[in-house]
C-alpha positions as MATLAB code, in Angstrom:
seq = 'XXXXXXXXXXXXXXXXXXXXXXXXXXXXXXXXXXXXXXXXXXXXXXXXXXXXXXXXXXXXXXXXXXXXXXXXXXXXXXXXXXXXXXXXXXXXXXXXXXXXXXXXXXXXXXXXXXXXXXXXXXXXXXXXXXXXXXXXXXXXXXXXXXXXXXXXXXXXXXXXXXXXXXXXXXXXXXXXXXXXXXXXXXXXXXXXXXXXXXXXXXXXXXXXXXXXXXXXXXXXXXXXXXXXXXXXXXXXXXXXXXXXXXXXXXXXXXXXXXXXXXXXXXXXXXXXXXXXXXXXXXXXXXXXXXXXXXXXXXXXXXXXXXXXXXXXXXXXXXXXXXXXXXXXXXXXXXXXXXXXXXXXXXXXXXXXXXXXXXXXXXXXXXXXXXXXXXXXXXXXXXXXXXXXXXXXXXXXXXXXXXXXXXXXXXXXXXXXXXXXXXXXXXXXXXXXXXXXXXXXXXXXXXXXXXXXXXXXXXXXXXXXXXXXXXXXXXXXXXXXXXXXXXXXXXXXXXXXXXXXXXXXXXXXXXXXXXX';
ca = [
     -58.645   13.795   46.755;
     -59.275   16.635   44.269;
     -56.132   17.745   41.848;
     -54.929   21.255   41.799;
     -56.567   23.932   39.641;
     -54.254   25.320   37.604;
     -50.943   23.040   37.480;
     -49.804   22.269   34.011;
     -47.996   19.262   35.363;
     -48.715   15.763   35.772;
     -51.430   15.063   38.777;
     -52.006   11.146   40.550;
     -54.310   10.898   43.132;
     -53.869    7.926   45.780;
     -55.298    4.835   44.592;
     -55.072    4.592   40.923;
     -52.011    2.607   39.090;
     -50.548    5.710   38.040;
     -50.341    6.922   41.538;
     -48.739    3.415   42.909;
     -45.971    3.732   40.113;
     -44.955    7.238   40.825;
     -45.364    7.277   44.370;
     -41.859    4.294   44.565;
     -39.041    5.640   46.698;
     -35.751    3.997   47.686;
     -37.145    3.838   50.985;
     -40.507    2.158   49.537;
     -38.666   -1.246   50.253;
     -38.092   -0.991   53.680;
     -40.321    2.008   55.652;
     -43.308    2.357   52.794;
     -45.326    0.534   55.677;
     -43.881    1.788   59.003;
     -42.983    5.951   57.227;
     -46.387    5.876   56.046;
     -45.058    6.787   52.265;
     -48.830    6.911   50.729;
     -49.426   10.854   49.553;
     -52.798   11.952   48.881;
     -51.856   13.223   45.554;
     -48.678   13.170   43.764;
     -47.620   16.508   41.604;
     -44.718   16.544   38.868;
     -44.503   20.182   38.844;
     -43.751   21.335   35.521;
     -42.318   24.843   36.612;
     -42.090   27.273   39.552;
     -45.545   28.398   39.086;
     -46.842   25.019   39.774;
     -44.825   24.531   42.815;
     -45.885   28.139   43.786;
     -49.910   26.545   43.284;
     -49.475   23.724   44.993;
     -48.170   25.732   48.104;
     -50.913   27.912   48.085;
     -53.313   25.050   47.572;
     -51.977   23.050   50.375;
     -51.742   26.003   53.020;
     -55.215   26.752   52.560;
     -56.303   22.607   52.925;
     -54.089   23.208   56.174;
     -51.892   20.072   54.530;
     -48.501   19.338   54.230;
     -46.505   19.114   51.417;
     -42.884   16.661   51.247;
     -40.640   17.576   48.410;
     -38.271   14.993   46.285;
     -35.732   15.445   44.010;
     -34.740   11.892   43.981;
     -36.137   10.079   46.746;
     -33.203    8.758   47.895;
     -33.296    9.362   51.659;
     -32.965    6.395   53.472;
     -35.886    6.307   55.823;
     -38.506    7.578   53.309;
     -38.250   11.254   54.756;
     -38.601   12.790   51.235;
     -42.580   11.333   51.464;
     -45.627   11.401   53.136;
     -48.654   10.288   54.019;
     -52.537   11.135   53.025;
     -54.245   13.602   52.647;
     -50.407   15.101   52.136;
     -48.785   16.255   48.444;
     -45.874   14.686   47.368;
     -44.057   17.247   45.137;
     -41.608   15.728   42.733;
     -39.248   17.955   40.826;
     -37.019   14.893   39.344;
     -37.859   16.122   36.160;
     -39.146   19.999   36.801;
     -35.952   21.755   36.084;
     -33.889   20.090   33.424;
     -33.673   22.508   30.542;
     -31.090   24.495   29.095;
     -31.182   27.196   30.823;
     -30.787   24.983   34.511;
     -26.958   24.656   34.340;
     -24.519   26.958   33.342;
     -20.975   27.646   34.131;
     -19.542   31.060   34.124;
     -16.813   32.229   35.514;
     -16.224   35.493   38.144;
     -12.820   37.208   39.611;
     -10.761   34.367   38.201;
     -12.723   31.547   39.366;
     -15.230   29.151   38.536;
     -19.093   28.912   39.404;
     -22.345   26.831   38.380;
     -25.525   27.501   38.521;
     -27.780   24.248   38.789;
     -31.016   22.900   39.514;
     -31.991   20.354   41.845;
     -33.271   17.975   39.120;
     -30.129   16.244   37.870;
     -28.770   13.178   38.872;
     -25.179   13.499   40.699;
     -24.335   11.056   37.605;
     -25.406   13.468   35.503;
     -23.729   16.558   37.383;
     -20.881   14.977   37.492;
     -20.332   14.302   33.716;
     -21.502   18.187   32.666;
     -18.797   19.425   34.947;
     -16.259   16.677   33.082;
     -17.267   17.758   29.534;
     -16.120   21.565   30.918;
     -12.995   19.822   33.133;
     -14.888   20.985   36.060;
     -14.964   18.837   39.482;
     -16.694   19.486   42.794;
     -16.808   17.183   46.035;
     -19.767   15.264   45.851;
     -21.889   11.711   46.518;
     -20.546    8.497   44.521;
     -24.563    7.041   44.070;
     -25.241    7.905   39.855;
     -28.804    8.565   40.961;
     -29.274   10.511   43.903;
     -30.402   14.077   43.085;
     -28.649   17.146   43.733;
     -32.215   18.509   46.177;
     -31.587   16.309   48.636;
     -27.481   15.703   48.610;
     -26.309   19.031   48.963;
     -29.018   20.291   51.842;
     -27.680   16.985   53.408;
     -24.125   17.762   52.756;
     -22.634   15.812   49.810;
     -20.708   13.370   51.170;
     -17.992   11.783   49.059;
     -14.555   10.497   48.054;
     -12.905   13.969   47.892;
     -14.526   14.847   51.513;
     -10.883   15.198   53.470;
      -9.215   17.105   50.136;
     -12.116   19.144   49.532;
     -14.527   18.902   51.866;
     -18.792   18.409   51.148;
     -20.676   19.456   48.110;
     -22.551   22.373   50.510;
     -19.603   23.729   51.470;
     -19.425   25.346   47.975;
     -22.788   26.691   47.701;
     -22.749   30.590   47.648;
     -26.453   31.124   46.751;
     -29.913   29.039   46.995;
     -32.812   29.444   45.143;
     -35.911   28.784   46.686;
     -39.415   29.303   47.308;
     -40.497   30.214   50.339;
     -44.150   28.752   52.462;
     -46.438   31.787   50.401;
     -45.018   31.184   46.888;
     -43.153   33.624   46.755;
     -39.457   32.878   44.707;
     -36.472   34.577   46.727;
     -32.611   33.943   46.654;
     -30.702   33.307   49.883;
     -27.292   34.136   50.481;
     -24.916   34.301   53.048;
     -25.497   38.139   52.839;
     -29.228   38.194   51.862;
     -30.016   35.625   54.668;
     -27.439   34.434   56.993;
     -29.589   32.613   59.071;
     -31.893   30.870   56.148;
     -28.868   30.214   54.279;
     -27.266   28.027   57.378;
     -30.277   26.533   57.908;
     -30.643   25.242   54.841;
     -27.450   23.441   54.054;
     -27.214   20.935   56.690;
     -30.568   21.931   59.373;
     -33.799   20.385   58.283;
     -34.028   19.390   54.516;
     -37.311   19.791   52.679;
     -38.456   21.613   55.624;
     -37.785   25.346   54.836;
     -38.672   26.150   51.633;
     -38.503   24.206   47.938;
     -35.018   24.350   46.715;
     -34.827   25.164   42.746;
     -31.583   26.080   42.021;
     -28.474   26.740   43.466;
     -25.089   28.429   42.725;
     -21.703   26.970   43.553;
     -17.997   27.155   43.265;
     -16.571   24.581   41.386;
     -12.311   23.426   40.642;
     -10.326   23.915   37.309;
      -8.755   20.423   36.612;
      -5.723   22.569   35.141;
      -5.177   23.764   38.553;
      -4.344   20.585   40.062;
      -2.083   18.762   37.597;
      -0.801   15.743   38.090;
      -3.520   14.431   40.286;
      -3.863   10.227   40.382;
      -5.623    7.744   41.922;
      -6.369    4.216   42.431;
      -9.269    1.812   41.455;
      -8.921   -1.685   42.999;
     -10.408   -4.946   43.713;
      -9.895   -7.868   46.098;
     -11.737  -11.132   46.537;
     -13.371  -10.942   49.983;
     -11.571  -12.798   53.443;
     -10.924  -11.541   56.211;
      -7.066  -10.827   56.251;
      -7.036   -8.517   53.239;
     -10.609   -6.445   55.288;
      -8.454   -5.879   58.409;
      -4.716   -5.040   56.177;
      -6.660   -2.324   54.209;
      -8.634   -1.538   57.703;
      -5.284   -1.152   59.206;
      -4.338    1.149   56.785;
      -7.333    3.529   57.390;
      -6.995    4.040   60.566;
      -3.583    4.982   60.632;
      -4.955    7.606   58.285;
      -7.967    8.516   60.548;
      -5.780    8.258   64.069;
      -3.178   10.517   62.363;
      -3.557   14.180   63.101;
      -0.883   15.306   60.709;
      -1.738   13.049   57.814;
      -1.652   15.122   54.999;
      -4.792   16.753   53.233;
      -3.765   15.278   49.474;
      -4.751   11.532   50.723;
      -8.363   10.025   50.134;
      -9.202    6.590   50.895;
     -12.446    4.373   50.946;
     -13.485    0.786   51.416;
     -16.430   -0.879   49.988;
     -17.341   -4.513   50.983;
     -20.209   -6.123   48.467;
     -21.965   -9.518   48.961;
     -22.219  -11.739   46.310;
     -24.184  -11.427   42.996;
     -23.626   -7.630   43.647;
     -22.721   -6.071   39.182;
     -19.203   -5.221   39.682;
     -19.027   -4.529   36.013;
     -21.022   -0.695   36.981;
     -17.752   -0.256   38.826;
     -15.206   -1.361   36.399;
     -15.762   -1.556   32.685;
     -13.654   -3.308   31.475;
     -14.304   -6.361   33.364;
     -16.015   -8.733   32.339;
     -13.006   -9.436   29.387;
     -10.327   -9.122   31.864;
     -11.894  -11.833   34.410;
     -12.649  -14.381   31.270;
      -8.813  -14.464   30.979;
      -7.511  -14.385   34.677;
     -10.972  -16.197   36.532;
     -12.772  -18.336   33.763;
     -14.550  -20.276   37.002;
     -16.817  -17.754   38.055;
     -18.282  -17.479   34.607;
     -20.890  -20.015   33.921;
     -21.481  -22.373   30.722;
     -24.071  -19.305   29.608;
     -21.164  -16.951   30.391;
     -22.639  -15.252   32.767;
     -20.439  -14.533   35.763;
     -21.523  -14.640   39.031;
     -19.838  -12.539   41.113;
     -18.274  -13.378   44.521;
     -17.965  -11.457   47.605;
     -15.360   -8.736   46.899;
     -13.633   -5.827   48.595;
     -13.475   -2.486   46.438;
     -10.836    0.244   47.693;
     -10.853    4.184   46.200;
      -7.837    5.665   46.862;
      -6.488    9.250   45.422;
      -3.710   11.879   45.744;
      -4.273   15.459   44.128;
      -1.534   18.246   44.701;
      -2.204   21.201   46.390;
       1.103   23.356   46.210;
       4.002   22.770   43.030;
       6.120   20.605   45.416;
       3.500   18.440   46.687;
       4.653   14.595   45.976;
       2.576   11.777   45.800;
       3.617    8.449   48.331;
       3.886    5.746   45.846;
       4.224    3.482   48.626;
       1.302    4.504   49.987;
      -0.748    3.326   46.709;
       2.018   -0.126   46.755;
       0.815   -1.065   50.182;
      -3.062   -0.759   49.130;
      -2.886   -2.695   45.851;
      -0.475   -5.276   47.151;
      -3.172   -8.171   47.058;
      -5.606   -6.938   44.634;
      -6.915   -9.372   41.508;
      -7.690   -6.372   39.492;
      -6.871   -2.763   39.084;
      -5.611   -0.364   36.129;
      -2.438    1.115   38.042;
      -1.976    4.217   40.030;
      -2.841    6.076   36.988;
      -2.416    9.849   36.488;
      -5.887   11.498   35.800;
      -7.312   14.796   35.558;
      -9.098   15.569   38.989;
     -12.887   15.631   36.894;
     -12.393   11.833   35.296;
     -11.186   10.674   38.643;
     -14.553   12.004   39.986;
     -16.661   10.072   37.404;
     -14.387    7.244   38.371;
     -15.491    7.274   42.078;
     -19.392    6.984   41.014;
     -21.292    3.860   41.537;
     -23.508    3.488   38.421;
     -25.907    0.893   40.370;
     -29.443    2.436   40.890;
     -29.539    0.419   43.940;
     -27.114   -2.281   45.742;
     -29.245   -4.875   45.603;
     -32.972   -5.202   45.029;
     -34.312   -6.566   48.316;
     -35.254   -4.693   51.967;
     -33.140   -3.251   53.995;
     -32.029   -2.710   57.574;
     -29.092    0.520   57.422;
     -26.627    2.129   59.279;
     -24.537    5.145   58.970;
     -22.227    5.793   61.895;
     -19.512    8.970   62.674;
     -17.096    8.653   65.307;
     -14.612   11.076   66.487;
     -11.738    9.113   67.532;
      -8.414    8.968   66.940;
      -7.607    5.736   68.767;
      -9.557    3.364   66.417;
      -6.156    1.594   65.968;
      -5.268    0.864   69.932;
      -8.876    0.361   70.135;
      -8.865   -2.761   68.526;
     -12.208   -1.536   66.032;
     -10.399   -2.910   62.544;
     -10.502   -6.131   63.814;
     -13.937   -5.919   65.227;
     -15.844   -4.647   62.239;
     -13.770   -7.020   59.947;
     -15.497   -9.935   62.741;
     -19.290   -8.023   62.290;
     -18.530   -7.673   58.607;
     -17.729  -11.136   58.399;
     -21.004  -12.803   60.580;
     -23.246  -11.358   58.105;
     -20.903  -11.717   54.737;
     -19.223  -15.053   54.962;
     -22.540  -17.485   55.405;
     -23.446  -17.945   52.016;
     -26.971  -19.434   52.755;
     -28.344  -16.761   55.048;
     -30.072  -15.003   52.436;
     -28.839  -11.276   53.658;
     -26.405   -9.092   51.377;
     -23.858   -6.228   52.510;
     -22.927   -2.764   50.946;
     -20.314   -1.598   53.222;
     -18.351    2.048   52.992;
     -16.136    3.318   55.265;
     -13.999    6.337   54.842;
     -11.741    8.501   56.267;
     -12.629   12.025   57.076;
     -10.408   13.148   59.435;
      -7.001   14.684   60.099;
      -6.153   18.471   60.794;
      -5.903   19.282   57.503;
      -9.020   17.685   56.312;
     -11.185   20.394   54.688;
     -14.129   18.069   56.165;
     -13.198   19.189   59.528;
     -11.497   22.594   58.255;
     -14.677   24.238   56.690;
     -16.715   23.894   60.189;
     -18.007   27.220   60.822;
     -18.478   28.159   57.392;
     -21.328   29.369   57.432;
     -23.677   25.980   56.783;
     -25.156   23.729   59.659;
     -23.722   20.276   59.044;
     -23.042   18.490   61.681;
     -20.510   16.759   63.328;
     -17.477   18.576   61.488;
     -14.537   16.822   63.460;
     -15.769   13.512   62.799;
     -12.664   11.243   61.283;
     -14.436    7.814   60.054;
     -17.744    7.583   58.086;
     -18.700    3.916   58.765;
     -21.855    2.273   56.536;
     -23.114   -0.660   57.275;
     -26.584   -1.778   55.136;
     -27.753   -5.056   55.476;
     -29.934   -5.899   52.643;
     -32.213   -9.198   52.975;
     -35.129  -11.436   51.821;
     -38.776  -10.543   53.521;
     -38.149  -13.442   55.777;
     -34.830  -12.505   57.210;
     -35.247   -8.972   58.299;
     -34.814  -10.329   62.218;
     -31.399  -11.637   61.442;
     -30.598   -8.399   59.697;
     -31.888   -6.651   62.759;
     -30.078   -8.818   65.210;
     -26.763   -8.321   63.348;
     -27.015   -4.428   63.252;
     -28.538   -4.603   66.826;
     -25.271   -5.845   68.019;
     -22.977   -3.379   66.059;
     -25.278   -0.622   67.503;
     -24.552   -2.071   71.163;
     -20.671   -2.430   70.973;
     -19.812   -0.105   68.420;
     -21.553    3.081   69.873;
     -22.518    4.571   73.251;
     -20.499    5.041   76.274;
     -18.071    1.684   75.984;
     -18.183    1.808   72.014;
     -15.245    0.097   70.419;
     -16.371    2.714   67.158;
     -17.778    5.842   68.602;
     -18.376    6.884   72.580;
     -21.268    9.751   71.431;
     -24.283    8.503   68.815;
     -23.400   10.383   65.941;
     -25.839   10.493   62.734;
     -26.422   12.077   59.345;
     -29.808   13.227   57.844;
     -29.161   11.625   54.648;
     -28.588    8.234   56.416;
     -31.223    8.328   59.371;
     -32.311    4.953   61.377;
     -34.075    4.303   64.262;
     -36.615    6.743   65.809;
     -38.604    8.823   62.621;
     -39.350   11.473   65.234;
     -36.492   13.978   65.050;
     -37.246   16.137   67.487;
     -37.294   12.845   69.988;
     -33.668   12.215   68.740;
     -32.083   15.163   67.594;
     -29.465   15.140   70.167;
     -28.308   11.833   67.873;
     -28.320   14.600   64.233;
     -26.975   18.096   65.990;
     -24.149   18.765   68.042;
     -26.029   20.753   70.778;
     -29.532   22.192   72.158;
     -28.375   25.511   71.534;
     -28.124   24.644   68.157;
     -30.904   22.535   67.635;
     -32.952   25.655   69.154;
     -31.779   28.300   66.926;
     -32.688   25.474   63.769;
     -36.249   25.382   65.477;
     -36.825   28.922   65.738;
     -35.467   29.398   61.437;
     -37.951   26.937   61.246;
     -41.235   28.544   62.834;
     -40.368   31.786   60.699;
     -40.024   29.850   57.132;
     -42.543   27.666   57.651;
     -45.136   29.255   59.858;
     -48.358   27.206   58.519;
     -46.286   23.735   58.460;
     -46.378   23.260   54.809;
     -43.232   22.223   55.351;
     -43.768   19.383   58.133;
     -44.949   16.242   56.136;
     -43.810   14.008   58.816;
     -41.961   13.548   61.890;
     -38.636   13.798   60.623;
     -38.045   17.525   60.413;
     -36.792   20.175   63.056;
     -39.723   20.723   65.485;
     -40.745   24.316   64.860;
     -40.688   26.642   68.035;
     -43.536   26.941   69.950;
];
């Protein structure tokens, strides 16, 4: 395949080593084969004008282009096969003038591009005491996470990352640069945050409202650690749902928990450590000194005031850290260092295949439905063998409540889906080439009694975009991504007018335009 006339940046067309080395995705593991990730040609634009040329190039090949900021999606959906372009903007628009903060009518805005890391994000909004709701991976991109929403540790306090957005920066199928807002664009601008990423234009920049730490003094939160059994899962289980089942449970309160297989680095997550365990468990550290980590349990859980006689539950924080081998204390922390706090500073989980799954449910009888002790027994088939050669990076989080902005900031003029949703349950199942059937079989099980009709999780098959599975062909399953037809119609029809020539259609994981 030729390279584009023109382009100042880097060019790798399929088949040489350069080509093999850029074209890795976190989905390369896993779907490279199935996903068809193999581009024709690979472009690292350098600026706008190269993304504009390679546009223009591939509408008149009557190609496709996919677009990456950090190639994070699960299923590979941010690549594409030959004789497609892959266009990678991880390092397109990183210079001084592609952040700024400035502030407008007493509050606080940044302008960004898609090309930093959330790791990244997050620390230039700490060095300026900023904080926003966002993703806890270091290196997922901001392209991607906020046109997929931004989930995160703040989501029932604050809400998602694209709930903040008030303009996008794009450019649109003919090259053309244009800004979309809410005024400009009503339409475009829904569509984009939350309908069909990648899929409606290429997302440069975007602007967004951020928080002042100094307006939420006396914010805390809590950063502990269990060893992994069973009884501790289900206690700290118990404690989410009654969170989650709770209509009235106050907005301040966020809560996750993580469950990690063995040999995953805990010392990415906490610091500190390595020294601290030499003292309290010498016996995991070999006669090297390297520790090898055991299974563990790893709870986030926050408070932030949102009125001058807000008070935080100490209790509340007690009850969670009652059985924990390590944490620093329910420590009082400015709201933008408890952010950087929250941020797993892995690259990956573990470095092996995968077999994922990302479930929603709406329900508020998770307790009297007997699902803490059910996912503590799935949790525990594929965690407690220690021979079986399969790994788990579990998350699940509580979105719900009344006063959740999660649910609260439906409508808002953005399409993600599922708003009332009140757990976020993740369940990857990382494993060795030869044990991707077992890994199958155990998530084929949690689909069939966790979801559908007599689900002990979720009655209604509820997914995300960022966290796809199953079927590639969205159009086949969109019913599983959007709430309703009418809905999914109106994304098909903003699709057919921003991307008329499919430029935009790569694969078979975007919004089927209208006929």
């Amino acid at each position: 395949m030729a390279t584009i006339a023109g382009v100042e940046g880097n060019q790798f067309v399929k088949g040489t080593l350069a080509w093999e080395n850029e074209k890795y995705q976190y989905a390369s593991s896993s779907h490279e084969v199935d996903h068809n990730m193999n581009p024709g040609l690979i472009v690292q634009a350098k600026d706008k004008n190269d993304i504009a040329l390679t546009l223009q190039y591939a509408k008149a090949q009557k190609i496709a282009v996919a677009i990456r900021t950090g190639g994070h999606q699960y299923s590979g959906a941010s690549s594409t096969s030959s004789p497609n372009i892959q266009l990678d903007l991880q390092k397109t628009f990183r210079g001084p003038d592609d952040r700024a903060v400035f502030q407008k009518d007493g509050k606080s805005f940044v302008r960004t591009s898609v090309s930093w890391s959330l790791g990244e994000f997050n620390a230039y909004l700490g060095a300026h005491k900023l904080f926003v709701p966002h993703g806890q991976c270091t290196n997922v991109h901001l392209g991607g996470h906020v046109q997929t929403g931004g989930y995160g540790q703040l989501g029932r306090s604050f809400g998602l990352l694209g709930d903040h957005v008030i303009s996008l920066e794009i450019i649109d199928h003919e090259g053309k640069f244009k800004e979309v807002t809410k005024i400009t664009d009503s339409d475009l601008f829904w569509a984009l945050l939350g309908g069909s990423p990648g899929n409606l234009g290429v997302l440069t920049h975007f602007t967004i409202e951020v928080y002042r730490d100094s307006d939420y003094q006396g914010s805390r939160g809590l950063k502990a650690l269990f060893w992994y059994n069973t009884k501790t899962l289900k206690s700290l289980l118990d404690i989410l749902v009654e969170m989650s089942d709770n209509e009235e449970f106050p907005r301040n309160y966020d809560y996750c928990v993580s469950v990690l297989s063995s040999t995953f680095h805990l010392p990415s997550l906490f610091p500190d450590l390595d020294n601290r365990m030499k003292e309290s468990h010498p016996e995991i550290f070999g006669k090297d000194g390297i520790p090898f980590w055991p299974r563990t349990i790893i709870v986030y859980a926050q408070w932030v005031p949102f009125h001058k006689n807000d008070v935080p539950d100490q209790a509340w924080f007690d009850r969670i850290s009652k059985n924990a081998i390590f944490h620093e204390g329910v420590k009082e922390k400015p709201m933008s260092e408890l952010t950087a706090q929250w941020i797993f500073r892995n690259v990956r989980e573990f470095d092996h295949p995968y077999v994922k799954r990302t479930y929603l449910t709406d329900s508020r009888t998770l307790a009297k439905d007997g699902w803490p002790s059910w996912v503590t027994k799935r949790i525990d088939a594929i965690v407690e063998p220690e021979d079986n050669r399969c790994w788990l990076s579990a998350q699940l989080q509580c979105f719900g409540g009344k006063y959740s902005r999660f649910t609260a900031n439906a409508d808002n003029g953005t399409s993600y889906s599922w708003r009332d949703s009140t757990v976020c349950c993740t369940l990857d199942c990382f494993h060795k080439d030869s044990e991707k059937t077992r890994a199958e079989d155990w998530e084929k099980v949690n689909d069939e009694e966790g979801m559908g009709p007599n689900g002990i999780f979720g009655k209604q098959d509820r997914r995300v975009l960022w966290g796809s599975y199953g079927s590639f062909d969205l159009d086949a399953s969109w019913n599983q991504y959007y709430e309703d037809r009418q809905k999914y119609q109106k994304l098909q029809k903003i699709r057919k007018s921003a991307d008329p020539d499919g430029i935009f259609t790569p694969n078979a994981f975007c919004v089927k335009r209208s006929d």
